[in-house]
C-alpha positions as CSV (number, residue, x, y, z in Angstrom):
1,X,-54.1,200.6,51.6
2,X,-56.2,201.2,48.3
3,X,-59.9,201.8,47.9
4,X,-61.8,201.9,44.9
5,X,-65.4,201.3,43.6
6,X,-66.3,197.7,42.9
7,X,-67.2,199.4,39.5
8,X,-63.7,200.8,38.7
9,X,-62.1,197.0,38.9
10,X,-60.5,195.0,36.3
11,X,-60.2,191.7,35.9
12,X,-63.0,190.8,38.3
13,X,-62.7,187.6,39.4
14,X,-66.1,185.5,40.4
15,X,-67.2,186.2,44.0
16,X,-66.6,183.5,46.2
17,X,-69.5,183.3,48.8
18,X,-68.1,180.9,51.1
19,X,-65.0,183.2,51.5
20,X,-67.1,186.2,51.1
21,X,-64.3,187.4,48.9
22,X,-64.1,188.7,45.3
23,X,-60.4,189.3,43.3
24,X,-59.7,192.5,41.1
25,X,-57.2,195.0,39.4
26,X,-57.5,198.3,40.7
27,X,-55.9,199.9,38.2
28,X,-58.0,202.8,38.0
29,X,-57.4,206.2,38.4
30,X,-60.7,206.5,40.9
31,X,-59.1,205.4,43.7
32,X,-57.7,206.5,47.1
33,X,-54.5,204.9,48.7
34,X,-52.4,206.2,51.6
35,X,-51.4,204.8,54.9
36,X,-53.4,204.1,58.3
37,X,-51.4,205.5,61.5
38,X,-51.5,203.4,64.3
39,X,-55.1,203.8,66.4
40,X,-56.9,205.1,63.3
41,X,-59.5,202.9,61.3
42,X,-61.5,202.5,58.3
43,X,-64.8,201.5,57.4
44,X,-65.4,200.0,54.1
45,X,-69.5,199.8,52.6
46,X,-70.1,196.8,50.3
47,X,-69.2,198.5,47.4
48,X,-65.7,199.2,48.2
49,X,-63.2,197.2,47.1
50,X,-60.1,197.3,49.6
51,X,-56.3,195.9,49.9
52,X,-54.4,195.9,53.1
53,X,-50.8,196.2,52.9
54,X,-50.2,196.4,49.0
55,X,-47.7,199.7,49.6
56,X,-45.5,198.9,52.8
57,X,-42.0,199.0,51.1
58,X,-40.5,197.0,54.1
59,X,-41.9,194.0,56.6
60,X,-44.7,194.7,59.2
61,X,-47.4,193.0,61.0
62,X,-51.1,194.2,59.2
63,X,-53.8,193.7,61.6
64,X,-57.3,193.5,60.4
65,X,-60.2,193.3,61.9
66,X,-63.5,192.3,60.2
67,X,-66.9,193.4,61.3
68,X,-70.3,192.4,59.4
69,X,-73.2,194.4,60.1
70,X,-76.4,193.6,58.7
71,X,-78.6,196.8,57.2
């Protein structure tokens, strides 16, 4: 998993609001990536840019789960 700063992207492709999805780089140094045990979570804020499985060096299932909440 990566995390970065919507700010730190590159290459910033137009957000697609039917999707709900934007595509970037994160080629930054500002970022944090490591691995999610099994029963842990994470909780990304509108400003964080995520990717899910971009660093398992061999085949696995990647669940992911979705939640909206409005503020």
């Amino acid at each position: 998993m990566e995390i970065s700063n919507l700010n730190y992207l590159s290459n910033l492709a137009e957000y697609d609001s039917s999707r709900d999805i934007a595509y970037g780089d994160m080629n930054s140094e500002f970022k944090f990536y490591g691995y999610l045990e099994p029963g842990y979570f994470l909780i990304c804020f509108p400003a964080d840019a995520h990717l899910v499985g971009g660093h398992i060096d061999k085949e696995q299932t990647v669940k992911k789960v979705v939640y909206k909440v409005a503020l």
